[in-house]
matplotlib code that plots the C-alpha trace (Angstrom):
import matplotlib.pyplot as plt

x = [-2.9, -5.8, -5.2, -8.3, -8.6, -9.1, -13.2, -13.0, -10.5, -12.5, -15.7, -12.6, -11.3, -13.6, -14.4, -10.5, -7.4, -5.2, -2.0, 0.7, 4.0, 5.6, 8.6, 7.9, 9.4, 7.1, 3.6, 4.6, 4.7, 1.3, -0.8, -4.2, -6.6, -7.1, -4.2, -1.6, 2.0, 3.9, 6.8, 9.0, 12.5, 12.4, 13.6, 17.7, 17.1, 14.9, 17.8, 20.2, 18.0, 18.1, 21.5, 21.9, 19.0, 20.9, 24.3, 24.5, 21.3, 17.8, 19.1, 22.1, 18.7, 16.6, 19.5, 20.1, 16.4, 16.6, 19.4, 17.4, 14.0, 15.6, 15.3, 12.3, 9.9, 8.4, 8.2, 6.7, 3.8, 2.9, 2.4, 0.0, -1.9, -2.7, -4.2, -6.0, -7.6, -10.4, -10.9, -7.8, -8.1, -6.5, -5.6, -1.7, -0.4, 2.8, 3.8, 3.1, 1.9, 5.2, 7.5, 7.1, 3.1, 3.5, 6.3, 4.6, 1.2, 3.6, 4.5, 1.3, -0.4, 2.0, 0.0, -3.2, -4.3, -6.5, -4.4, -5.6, -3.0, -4.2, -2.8, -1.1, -0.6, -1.0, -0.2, -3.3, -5.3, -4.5, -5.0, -8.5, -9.2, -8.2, -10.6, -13.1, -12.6, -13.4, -17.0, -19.9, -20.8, -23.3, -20.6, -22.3, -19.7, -20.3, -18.6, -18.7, -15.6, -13.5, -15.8, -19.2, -18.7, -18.4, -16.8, -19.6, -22.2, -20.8, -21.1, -24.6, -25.0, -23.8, -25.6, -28.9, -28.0, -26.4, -23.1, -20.3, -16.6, -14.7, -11.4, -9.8, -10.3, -8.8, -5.8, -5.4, -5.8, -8.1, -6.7, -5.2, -2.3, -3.5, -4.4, -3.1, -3.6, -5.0, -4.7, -2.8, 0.2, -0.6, -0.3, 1.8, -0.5, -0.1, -1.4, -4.2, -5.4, -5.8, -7.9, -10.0, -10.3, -11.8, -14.1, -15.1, -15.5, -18.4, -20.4, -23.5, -22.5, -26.1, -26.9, -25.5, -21.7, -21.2, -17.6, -16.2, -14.4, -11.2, -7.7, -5.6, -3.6, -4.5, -1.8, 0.7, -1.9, -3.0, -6.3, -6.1, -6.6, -9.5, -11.8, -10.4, -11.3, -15.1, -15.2, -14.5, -17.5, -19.8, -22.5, -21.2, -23.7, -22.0, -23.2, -23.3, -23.1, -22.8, -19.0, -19.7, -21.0, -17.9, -15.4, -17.3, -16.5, -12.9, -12.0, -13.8, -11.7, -8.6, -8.3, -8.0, -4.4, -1.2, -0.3, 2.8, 1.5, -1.1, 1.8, 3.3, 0.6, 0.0, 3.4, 3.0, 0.3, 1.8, 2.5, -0.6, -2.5, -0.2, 2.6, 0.4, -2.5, -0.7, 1.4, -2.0, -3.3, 0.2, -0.2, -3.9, -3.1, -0.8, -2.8, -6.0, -8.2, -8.8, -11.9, -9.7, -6.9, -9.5, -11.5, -7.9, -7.0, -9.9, -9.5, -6.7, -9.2, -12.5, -10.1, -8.1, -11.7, -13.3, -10.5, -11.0, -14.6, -13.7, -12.5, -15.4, -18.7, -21.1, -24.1, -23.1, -22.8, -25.9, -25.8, -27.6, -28.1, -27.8, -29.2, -27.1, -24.1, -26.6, -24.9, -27.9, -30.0, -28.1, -27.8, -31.5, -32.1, -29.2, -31.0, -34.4, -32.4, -30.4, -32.6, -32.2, -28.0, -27.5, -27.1, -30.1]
y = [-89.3, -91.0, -92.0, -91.7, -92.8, -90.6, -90.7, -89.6, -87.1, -85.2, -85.6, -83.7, -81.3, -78.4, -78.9, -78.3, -77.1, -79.1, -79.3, -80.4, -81.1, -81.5, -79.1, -75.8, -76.8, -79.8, -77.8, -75.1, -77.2, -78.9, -79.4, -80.2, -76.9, -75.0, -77.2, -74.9, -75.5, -76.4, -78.0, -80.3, -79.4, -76.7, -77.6, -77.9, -79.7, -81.9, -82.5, -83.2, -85.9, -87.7, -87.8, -89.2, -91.8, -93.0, -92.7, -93.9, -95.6, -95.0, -94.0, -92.0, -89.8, -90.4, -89.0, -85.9, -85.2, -84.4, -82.8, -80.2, -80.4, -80.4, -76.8, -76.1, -77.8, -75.5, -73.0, -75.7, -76.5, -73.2, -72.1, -75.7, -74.5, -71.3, -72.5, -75.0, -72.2, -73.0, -76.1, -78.1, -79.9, -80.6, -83.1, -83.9, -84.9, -85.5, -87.3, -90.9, -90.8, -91.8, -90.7, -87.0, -87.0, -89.4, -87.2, -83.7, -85.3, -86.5, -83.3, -81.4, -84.3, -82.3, -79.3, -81.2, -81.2, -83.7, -85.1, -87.0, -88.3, -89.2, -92.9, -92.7, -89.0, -87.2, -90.3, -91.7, -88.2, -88.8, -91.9, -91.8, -88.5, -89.7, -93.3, -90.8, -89.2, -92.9, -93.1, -92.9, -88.9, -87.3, -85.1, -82.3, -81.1, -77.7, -76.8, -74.2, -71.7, -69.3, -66.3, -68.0, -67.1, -70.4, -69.3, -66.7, -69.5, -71.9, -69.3, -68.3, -72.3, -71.8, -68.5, -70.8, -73.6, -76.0, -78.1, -76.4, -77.3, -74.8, -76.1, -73.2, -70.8, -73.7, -73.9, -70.0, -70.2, -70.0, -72.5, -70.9, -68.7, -65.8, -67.7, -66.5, -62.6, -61.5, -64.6, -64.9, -67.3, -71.2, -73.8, -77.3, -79.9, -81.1, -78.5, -78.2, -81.1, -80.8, -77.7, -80.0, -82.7, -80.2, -79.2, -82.8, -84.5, -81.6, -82.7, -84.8, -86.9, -88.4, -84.7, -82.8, -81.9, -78.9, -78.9, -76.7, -78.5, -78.6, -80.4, -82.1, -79.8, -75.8, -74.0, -75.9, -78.0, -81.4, -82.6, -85.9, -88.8, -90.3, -87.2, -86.2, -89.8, -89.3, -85.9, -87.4, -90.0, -87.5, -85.4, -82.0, -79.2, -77.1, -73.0, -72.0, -68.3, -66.0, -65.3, -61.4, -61.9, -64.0, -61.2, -58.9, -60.9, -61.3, -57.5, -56.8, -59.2, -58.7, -55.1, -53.8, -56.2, -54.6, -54.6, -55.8, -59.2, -59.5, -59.7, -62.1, -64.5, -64.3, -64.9, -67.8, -69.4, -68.1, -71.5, -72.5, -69.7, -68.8, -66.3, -63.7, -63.8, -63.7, -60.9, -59.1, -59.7, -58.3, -55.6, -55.0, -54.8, -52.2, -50.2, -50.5, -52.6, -55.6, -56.2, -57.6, -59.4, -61.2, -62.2, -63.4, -65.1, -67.1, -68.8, -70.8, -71.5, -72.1, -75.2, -76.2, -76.9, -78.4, -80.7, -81.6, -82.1, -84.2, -87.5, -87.3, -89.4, -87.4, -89.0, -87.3, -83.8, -81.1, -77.7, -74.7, -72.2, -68.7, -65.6, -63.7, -63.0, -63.3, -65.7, -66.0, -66.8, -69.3, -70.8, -71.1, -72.5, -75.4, -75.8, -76.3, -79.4, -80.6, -84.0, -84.3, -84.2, -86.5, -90.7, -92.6]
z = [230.1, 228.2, 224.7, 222.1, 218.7, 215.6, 215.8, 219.6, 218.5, 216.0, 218.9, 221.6, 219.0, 218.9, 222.6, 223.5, 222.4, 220.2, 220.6, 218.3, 219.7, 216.2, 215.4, 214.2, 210.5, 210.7, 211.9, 208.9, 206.2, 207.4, 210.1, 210.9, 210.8, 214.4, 216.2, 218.2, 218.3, 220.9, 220.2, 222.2, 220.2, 217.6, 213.9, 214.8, 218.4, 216.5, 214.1, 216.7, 218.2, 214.5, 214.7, 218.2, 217.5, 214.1, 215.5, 218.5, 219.0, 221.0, 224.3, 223.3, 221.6, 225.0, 226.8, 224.3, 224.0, 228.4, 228.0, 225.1, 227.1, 231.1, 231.1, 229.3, 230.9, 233.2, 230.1, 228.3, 231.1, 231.4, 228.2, 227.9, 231.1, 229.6, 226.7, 228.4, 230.4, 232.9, 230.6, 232.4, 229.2, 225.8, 223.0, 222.3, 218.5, 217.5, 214.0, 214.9, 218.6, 219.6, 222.5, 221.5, 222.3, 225.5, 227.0, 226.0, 228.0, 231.2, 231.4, 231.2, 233.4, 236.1, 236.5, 236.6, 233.2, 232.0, 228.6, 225.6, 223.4, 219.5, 218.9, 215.8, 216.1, 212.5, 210.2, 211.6, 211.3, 207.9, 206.6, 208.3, 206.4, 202.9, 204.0, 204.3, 200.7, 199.5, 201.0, 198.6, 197.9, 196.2, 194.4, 191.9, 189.6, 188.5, 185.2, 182.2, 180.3, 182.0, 182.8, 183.7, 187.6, 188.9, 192.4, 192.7, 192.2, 194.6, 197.1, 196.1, 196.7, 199.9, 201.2, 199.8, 202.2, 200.0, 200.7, 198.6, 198.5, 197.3, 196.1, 194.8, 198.1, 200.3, 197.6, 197.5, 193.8, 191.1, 188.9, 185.9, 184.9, 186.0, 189.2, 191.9, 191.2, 194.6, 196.5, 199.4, 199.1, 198.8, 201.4, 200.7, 198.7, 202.4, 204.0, 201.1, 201.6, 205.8, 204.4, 202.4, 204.9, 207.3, 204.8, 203.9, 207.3, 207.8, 205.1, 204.9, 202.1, 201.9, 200.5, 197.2, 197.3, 195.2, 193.6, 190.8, 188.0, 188.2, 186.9, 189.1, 190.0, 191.3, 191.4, 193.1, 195.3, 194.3, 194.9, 196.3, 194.5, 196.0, 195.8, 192.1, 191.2, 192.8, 190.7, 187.5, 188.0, 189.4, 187.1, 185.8, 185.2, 182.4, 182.9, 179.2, 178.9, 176.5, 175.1, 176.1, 179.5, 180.0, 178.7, 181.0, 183.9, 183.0, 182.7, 186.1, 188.1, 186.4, 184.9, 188.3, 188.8, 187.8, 183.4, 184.1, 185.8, 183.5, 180.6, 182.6, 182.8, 179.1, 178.3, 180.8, 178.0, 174.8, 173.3, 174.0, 173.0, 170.0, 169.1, 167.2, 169.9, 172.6, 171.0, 170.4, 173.9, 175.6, 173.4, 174.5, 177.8, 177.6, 175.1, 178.7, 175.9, 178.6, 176.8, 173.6, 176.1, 177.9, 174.5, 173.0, 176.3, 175.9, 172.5, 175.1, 178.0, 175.9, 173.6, 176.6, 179.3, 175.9, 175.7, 179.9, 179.1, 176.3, 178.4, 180.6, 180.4, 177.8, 179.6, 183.1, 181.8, 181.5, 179.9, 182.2, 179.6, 181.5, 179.8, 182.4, 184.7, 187.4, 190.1, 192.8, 189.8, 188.2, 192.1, 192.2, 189.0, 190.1, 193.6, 191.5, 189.0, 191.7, 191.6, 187.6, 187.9, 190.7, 189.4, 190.0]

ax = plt.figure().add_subplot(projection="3d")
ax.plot(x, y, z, "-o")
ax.set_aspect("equal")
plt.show()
């Protein structure tokens, strides 16, 4: 057993599996991108051990914790020596590095596997991830009304070789109420943000970071504090593009979703967007005139990302006038002003 630090961890962790030893209830809710789980007690066993440890004190949950594991362990071996594969090799977690980790790494040590153990486990993992958030970044914030494409153009930014992180597809949401319409089911804000950190450690923050604007929250995912606090500094680049091309947009991603959901996510806004609109736009959509819901719908969106824009720094935000729903182009033309958006 050889234990490593976070740094040589991230060097180890796309050279050999990783490991987390975590219960199952624990690995679901979060854990860090590409680890496997193999867990020492599943979520009741690792209940019972609580108990034990609380009641009766740290042996009394030693003792219990043999008793659960005594009979597993060759189960638990082998299924460690087949991941490892011809590799003999592989990186253990647990939550804090603690006696779950060490003992997993005894154990595989058995078969003649060649262990690393992360000090600090997954707290560590972490806390050095959201450190990392706080390092200077050339963040470019790319903004503009509902409709303009922004996803498409990050990923025109990306197919051109530029650095894009794209919130929304790591969140499974694209940030409004009719958000999650053909997006698979959200991770935790937990899990979100071992998404992001994934991301983020990848980047060369010496070069531009292309983000979309966003609020805090995306769905039910919060972005984390310290990179939310970098966006808000950074530069946005505001696509301006004409109300039509936007409604355009609108109908082809969202016509083709069922009315009935559609209604629902109006009536999810109709405070904000008004009684009588949103009455109009419900009514739209079940008369198949998305061109009029999605022009109603965004008399909301258009006030409500004017208002976001609003509490920003006017100096730090340029308009790109588009003539067209052209997403490549409007990529091109960003790549060829990146230099005029980033601080001096």
């Amino acid at each position: 057993m050889k234990v490593i630090d976070v740094e040589a961890f991230l060097q180890k962790r796309h050279r050999m599996p990783v490991v987390d030893v975590r219960s199952p209830g624990e690995y679901d809710k979060a854990h860090i991108p590409g680890a496997y789980n193999i867990p020492l007690f599943d979520n009741d066993q690792r209940k019972r051990v609580g108990i034990a440890y609380h009641q009766q004190g740290r042996q009394e949950a030693v003792m219990e914790g043999l008793r659960i594991v005594g009979p597993r362990m060759e189960s638990l071996a082998d299924e460690a020596r087949n991941l490892a594969g011809d590799q003999r090799s592989l990186v253990v977690h647990c939550w804090r590095g603690g006696m779950r980790s060490e003992s997993m790494a005894w154990l595989f040590d058995k078969p003649g596997l060649v262990t690393y153990v992360l000090k600090g486990g997954y707290k560590a993992y972490r806390r050095y991830c959201r450190n990392m958030l706080k390092q200077p970044a050339c963040i470019i914030v790319l903004g503009g009304y509902t409709g303009s494409g922004k996803t498409d153009i990050l990923k025109s930014l990306k197919e051109q070789g530029q650095q894009v992180l794209d919130l929304e597809g790591l969140a499974c949401h694209k940030g409004s109420a009719f958000g999650s319409m053909g997006q698979k089911e959200q991770p935790s804000t937990e899990h979100f943000e071992n998404r992001l950190f994934d991301e983020w450690l990848k980047m060369d923050l010496e070069r531009p970071v292309w983000i979309e604007d966003e609020s805090k929250m995306i769905g039910k995912c919060g972005i984390p504090d310290e990179l939310f606090h970098a966006m808000r500094r950074a530069p946005v680049v505001k696509i301006e593009m004409d109300r039509s091309l936007r409604v355009e947009r609108l109908v082809k991603e969202y016509a083709v979703f069922d009315s009935e959901k559609l209604k629902g996510a109006i009536s999810r806004i109709r405070k904000r967007l008004g009684s009588d609109r949103a009455r109009k736009a419900i009514e739209a959509v079940e008369e198949g005139d998305f061109h009029t819901a999605a022009d109603l719908s965004l008399d909301y969106y258009d006030k409500a990302y004017l208002h976001g824009l609003g509490k920003r720094d006017p100096s730090r935000i340029h308009p790109l006038p588009v003539d067209r729903d052209d997403p490549a182009h409007t990529a091109r033309l960003l790549i060829e002003k990146a230099f005029h958006f980033q601080p001096s």
